[in-house]
N, C-alpha and C positions, 0 to 999 in steps of 0.2 A: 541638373542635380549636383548636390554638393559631391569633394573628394571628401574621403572617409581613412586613407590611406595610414594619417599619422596615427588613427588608432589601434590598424593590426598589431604593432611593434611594442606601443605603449600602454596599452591598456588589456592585451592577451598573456596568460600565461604560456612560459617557455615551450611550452610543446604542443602550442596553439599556433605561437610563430612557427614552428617546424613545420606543422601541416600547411598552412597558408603558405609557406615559402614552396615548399615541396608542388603544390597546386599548382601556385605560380609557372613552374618548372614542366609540370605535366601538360599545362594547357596546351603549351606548345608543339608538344611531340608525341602525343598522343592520337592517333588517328581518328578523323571523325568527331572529334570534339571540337565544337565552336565556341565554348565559352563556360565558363567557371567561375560560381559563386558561392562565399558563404552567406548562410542565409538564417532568418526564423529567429528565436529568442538568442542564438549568440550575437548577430546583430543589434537588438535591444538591448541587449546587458551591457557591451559595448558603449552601444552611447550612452546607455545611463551612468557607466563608470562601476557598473555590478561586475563579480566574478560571474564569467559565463562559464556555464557547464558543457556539454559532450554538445561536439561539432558535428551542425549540418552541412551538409554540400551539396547543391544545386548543377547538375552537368547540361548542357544545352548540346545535345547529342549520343553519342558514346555512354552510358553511365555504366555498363557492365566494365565495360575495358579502362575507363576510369577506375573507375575503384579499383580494378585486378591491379593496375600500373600504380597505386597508390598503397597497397596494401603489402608490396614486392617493396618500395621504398622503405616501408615504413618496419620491412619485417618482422611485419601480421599475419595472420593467418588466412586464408579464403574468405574472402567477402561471403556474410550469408545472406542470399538474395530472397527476396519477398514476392509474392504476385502483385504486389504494389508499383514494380519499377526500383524498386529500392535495394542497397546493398547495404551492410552493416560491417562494420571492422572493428575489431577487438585491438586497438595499439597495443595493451599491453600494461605493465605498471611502471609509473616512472613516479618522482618524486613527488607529485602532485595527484597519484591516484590512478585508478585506471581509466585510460582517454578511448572513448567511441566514438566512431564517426560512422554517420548515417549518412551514405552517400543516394543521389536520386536522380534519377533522369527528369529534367524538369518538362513536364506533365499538364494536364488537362484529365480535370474529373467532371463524372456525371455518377448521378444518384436517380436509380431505377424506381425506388418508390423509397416516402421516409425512413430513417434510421439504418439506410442498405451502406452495407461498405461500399463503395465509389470505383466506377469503371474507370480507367483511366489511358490516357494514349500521350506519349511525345508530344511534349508541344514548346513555348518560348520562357523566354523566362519570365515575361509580364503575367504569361497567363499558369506558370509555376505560383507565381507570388499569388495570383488573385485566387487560387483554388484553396487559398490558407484561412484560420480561422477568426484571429482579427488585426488590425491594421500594424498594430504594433509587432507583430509578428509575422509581417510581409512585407520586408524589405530584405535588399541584398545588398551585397559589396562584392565586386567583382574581385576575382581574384586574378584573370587572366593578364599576361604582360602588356598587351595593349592598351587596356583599360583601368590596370590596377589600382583598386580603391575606391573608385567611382558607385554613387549610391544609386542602388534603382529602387524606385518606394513609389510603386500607382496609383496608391492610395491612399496616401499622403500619412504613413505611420510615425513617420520622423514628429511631424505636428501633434499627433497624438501621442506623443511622447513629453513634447513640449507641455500640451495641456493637461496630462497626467492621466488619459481617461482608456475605460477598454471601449472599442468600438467594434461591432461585426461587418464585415465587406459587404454584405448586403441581405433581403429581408426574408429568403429563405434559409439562411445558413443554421439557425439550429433545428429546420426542419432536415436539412439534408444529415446532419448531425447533430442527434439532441446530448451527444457529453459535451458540447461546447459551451451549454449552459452552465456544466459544473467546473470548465477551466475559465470562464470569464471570470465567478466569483473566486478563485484560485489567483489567478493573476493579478487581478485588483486588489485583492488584499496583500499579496506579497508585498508588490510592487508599493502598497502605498499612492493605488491609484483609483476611480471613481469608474462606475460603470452609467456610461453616459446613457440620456433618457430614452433615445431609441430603442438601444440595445436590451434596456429593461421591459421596454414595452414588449419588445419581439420575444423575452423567455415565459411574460407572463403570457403572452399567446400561444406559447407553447410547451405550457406544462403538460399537456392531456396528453402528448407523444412521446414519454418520458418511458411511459410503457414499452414500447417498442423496443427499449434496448436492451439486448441480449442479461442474464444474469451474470454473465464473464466481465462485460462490458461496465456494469452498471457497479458492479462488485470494484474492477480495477479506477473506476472515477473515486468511489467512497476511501478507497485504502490510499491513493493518492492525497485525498483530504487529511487524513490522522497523521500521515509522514509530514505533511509544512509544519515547521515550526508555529505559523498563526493558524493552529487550527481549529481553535476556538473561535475566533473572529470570524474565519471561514464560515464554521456549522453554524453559528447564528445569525451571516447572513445570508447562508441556503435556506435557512426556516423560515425567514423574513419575506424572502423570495417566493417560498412553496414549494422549493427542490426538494425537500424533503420529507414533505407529505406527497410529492409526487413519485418517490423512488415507493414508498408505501404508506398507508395513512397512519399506522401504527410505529411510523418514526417519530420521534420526537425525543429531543436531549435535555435531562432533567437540568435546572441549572445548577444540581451538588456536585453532577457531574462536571457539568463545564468549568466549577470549580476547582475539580482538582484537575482535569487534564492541563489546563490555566497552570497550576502549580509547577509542572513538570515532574511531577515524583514517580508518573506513570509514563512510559517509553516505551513497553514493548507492546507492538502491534495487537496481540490478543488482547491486552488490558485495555487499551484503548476502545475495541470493539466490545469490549465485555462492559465498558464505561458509558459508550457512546448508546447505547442497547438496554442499559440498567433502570428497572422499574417498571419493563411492559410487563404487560398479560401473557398467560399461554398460549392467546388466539392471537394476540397481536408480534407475539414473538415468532408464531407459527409464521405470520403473513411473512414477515420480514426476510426470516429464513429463505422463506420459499422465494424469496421475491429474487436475492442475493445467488439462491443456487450453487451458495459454495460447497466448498471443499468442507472436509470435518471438522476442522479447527471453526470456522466461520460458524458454523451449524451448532458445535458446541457452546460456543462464546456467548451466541444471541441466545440460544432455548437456556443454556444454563440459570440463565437468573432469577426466572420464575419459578425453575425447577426448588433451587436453594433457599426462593422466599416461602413455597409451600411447607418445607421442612423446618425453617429454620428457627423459630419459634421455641424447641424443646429445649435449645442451648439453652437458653435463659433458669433454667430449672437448674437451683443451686444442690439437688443430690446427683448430678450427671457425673457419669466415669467418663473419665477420660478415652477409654475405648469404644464407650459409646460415640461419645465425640466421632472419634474414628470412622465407627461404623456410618454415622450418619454424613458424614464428611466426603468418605474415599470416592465413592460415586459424585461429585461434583465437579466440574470442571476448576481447576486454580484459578484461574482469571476471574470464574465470577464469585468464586471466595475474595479476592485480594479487591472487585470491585465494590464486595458489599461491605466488606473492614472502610474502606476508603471514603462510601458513600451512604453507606446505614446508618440505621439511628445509634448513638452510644448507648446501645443493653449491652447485659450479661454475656450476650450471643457475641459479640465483637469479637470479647477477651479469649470467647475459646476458639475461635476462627483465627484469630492470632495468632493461639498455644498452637492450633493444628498447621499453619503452616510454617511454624520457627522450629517446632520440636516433634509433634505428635506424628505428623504424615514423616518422617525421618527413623524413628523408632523400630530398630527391628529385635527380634532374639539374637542371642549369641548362638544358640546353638541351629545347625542346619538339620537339611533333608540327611545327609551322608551321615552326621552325627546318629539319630535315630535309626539308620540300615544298622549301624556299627552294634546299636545297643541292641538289632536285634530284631527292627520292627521292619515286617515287609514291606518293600516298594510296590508305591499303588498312591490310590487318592487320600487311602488314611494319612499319610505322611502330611500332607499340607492342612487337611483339618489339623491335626494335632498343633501344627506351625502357628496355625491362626490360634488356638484357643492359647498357645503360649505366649502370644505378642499382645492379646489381649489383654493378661493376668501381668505382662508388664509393664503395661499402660498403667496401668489401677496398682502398680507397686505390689501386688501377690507373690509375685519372684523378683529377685533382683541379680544372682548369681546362675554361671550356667549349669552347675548341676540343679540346681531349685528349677530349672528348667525342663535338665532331663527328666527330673521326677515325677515333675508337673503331667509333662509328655506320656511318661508311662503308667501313671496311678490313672488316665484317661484310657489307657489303651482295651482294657478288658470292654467297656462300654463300646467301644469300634466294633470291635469280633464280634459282638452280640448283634450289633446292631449297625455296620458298618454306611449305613444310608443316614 
């Protein structure tokens, strides 16, 4: 196997060389450690001459006491250890961002029945590498003094690097994990590289197990995809694929959409979800939902859109207040406001969707709750009806000043007493 040696120094950032030198230094005196590698996409990035991001380490031995002795160097905090075998370290922030290292005892996995997280026990570093996902991502560089530099690649990744393609280790791997369907089409599109024919055949045989994976699971692959920069490229070749009529059949991404995430004018995560989601059904936004088992945000994002296309219609009606606006507005989620300005048709309805997020949803009284105690009126639930029917009337220009306010407030108030419900 080739040496790899002149790339630590010339083609890692400075506190990339820190950690590899520091490894260097530890292999050796560390108890119980027979060998130390870095490993996994910093390797790849490496030879391709890419900025490699947060550092794996491979220990053939020792990986608790490793990390601890690596962590004390680096003054880090407590490695926090995994039931994986794995330790994680927090470097810390230095000029180039904060550096993580994912330390491991290099390992042997087994898989109980499809899509199970993976037993694992000590094992070499051949069979560390071969328990990875694809070839390109199963190589190491040793770090230890005796061998320093030195490539180990069983499976020959370096070549798949060469010929530019993702290939899987062999023909159960996205049964034993079916997300490696959605980082294959992830990395080949980064990378600018081809998923070779095998490897396509084995996700087509394994879309029906897609199921299987947890909503956590399935959820952190999809938000994975909207964060790559091509993640457009990405989502039309998971559709291409079937990934995502596999994740649910009610996925499907319009192309106005992919238009504008294409753009870039949309970045935050919600908008993208609310983009990626925009123009299903109630049933099919149901499935989705349910299928993802997020958190609120997630739940909001996807059911919103259907929600705002049943209503959204009334915009268009050139006698609307603007408080109506309001009213029919505040109950929507933002995201799938700012999805449907972005992706709807050019009506009427756009321009007040606009008004309501530049100016309308911003709009308060000037006068408060404490204002109205002051004039006199009891603390209770009257206070904030009153609130509202005066933020209303300044929606629609009825008052503009805050006593036209307070006035507003108390020529309502006998109407309360009477009828406080």
């Amino acid at each position: 196997m080739p040496n790899l040696a002149q790339l630590l120094p010339s083609k890692s950032p400075v506190e990339h060389q820190r950690i590899f030198n520091l490894c260097r230094e530890l292999s050796a005196s560390v108890a119980n450690v027979d060998a130390v590698y870095v490993v996994g996409g910093v390797v790849r990035d490496l030879v391709l001459g890419r900025e490699p991001g947060d550092v794996d380490i491979s220990v053939v031995g020792d990986g608790s006491a490793f990390s601890e002795a690596l962590a004390e160097r680096l003054g880090a905090g407590h490695p926090i250890e995994s039931e994986f075998l794995t330790f994680k370290i927090i470097a810390g922030e230095t000029g180039e961002g904060t550096t993580t290292i994912d330390v491991v005892t290099a390992r042997s996995e087994s898989y109980s029945e499809p899509a199970a997280l993976p037993d694992v026990l000590p094992s070499s570093i051949d069979n560390d590498l071969n328990r990875r996902d694809f070839t390109v991502n199963s190589m190491g560089i040793s770090l230890s003094e005796s061998d320093w530099g030195n490539l180990v690649d069983p499976v020959n990744g370096f070549g798949d690097i060469l010929r530019k393609r993702i290939r899987v280790l062999h023909d159960a791997s996205f049964v034993d994990d079916p997300t490696r369907m959605f980082r294959a089409v992830r990395y080949a599109i980064r990378l600018g590289f081809s998923v070779d024919s095998r490897t396509e055949r084995l996700i087509a045989e394994s879309l029906g197990i897609v199921h299987l994976l947890s909503g956590a699971r399935m959820r952190n692959e999809f938000e994975l995809i909207l964060e790559e920069p091509k993640r457009v490229e990405i989502l039309r070749e998971a559709e291409n694929l079937g990934l995502l009529a596999a994740i649910s059949t009610g996925l499907r991404i319009g192309s106005r959409s992919l238009e504008i995430m294409e753009s870039g004018t949309s970045t935050r995560f919600e908008d993208l979800l609310a983009l990626s989601t925009f123009g299903m059904t109630h049933v099919e936004a149901e499935q989705v939902a349910l299928r993802f088992g997020g958190p609120e945000m997630w739940t909001e994002s996807i059911k919103g859109n259907p929600k705002l296309a049943d209503i959204v219609a009334v915009l268009d009606r050139t006698d609307i207040r603007r408080s109506e606006v309001a009213e029919i507005l505040d109950s929507v989620p933002l995201q799938s406001i700012r999805a449907y300005i972005a992706a709807g048709p050019p009506l009427p309805r756009r321009d007040r969707m606009t008004d309501y997020m530049d100016t309308i949803r911003f709009e308060r009284p000037e006068i408060t709750g404490d204002d109205l105690i002051v004039a006199g009126i009891e603390e209770g639930p009257v206070i904030g009806k009153l609130i509202d029917i005066v933020r209303r009337a300044r929606l629609d220009g009825q008052v503009k000043t805050k006593q036209e306010e307070l006035e507003l407030a108390k020529s309502r108030l006998p109407g309360f007493l009477i009828n406080p419900d």
